[in-house]
C-alpha positions in Angstrom: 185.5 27.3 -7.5 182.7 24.3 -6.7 182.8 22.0 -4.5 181.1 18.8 -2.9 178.6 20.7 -1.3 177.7 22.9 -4.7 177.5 18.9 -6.4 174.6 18.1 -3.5 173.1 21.3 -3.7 172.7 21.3 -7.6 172.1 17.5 -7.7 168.9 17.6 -5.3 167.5 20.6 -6.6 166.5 18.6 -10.0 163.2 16.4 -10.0 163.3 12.8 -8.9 166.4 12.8 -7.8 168.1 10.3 -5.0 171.1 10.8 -3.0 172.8 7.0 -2.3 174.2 6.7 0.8 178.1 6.4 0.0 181.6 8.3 1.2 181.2 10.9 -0.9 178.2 12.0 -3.1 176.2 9.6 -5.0 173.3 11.0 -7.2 171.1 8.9 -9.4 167.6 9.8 -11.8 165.8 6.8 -12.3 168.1 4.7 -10.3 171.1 5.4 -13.1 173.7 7.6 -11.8 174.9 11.0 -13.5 177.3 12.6 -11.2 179.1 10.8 -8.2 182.7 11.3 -6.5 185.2 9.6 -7.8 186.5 6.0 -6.3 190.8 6.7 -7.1 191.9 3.2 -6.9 195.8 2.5 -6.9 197.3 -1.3 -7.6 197.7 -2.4 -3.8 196.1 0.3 -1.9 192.3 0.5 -1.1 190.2 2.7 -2.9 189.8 6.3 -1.8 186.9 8.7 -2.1 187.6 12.1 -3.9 185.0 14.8 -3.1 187.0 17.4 -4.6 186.4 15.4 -8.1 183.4 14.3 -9.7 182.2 11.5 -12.0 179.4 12.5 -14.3 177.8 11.3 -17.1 178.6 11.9 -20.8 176.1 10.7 -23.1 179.0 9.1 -25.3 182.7 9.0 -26.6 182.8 11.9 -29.0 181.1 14.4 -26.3 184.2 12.6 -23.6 186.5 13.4 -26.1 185.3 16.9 -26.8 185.5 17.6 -23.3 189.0 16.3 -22.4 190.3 17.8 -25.4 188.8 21.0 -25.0 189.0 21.9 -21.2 192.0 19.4 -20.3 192.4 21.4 -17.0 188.7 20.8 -16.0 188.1 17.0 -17.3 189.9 13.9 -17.0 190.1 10.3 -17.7 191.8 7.2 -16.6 192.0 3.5 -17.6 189.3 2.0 -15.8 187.0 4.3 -17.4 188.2 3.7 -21.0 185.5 3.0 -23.3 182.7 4.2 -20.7 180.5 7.6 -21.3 182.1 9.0 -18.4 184.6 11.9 -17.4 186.3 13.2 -14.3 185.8 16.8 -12.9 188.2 18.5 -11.1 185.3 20.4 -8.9 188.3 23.3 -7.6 189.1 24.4 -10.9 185.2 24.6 -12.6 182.9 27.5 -11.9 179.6 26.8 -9.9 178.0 28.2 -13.3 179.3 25.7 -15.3 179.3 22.7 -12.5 175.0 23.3 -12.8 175.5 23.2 -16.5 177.8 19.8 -16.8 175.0 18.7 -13.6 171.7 19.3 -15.5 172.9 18.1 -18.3 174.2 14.4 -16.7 171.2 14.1 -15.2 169.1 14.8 -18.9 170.8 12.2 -20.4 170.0 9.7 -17.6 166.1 10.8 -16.5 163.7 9.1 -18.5 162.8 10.9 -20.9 159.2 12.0 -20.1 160.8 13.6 -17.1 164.1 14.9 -19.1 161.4 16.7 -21.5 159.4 18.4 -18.2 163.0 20.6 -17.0 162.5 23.9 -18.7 165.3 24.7 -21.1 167.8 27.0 -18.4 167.7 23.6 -15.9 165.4 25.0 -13.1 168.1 26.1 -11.0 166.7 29.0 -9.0 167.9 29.7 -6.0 167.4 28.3 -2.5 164.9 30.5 0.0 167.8 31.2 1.9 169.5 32.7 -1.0 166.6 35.0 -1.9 166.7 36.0 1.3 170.3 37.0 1.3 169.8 38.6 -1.8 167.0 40.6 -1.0 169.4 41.9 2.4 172.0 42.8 0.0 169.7 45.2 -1.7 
């Protein structure tokens, strides 16, 4: 189970990356988003801020499709995003394992490319000094 905190935490640990200042989580590479919380809007109501699900990044319509097709209780869509590279995460139901995955790969498809190409192949995710440290105790 992920959550906001494991978005900011995976988010910031790749290069270049800035967090906006918003209600939720706002991440951009570049100054182009790949993974923010989602705005809900309902006719008549103000917008609210979901932490608990995230917006990322695609790449296009046949790797949305694949997704919402193939892990329906994971990903979601909704009107306002029809047409848009762009798919909803429900953050309770994924793994932290494959939130870094879905992450790393978002924010590929949005670095430039120079930088995209300098991420070694696993992402760069290694854990936090703290975590080393906690690891290490555990031993």
């Amino acid at each position: 189970m992920a959550d906001a905190d494991d978005v900011r935490r995976l988010a910031m640990s790749l290069p270049q990356v800035a967090e906006i200042d918003s209600d939720g989580f706002d991440f951009r590479v570049g100054n182009r988003g790949f993974v923010w919380s989602y705005p809900e809007r309902h006719p008549g109501r103000p917008r609210v801020i979901r932490t608990d699900v995230a917006v990322l990044f695609v790449g296009d319509e046949a790797e949305k499709q694949a997704l919402l097709l193939g892990e329906p209780d994971l990903f979601f869509t909704t009107p306002g995003y029809d047409g848009l590279p762009l798919v909803m995460l429900r953050l309770p139901a994924v793994s932290v394992d494959r939130l870094a995955e879905l992450v790393v790969d978002a924010w590929r498809m949005r670095a430039p490319e120079s930088l995209a190409l300098s991420l070694p192949a696993d992402g760069g995710q290694r854990p936090r000094d703290d975590e080393d440290d906690h690891d290490q105790a555990r031993q």
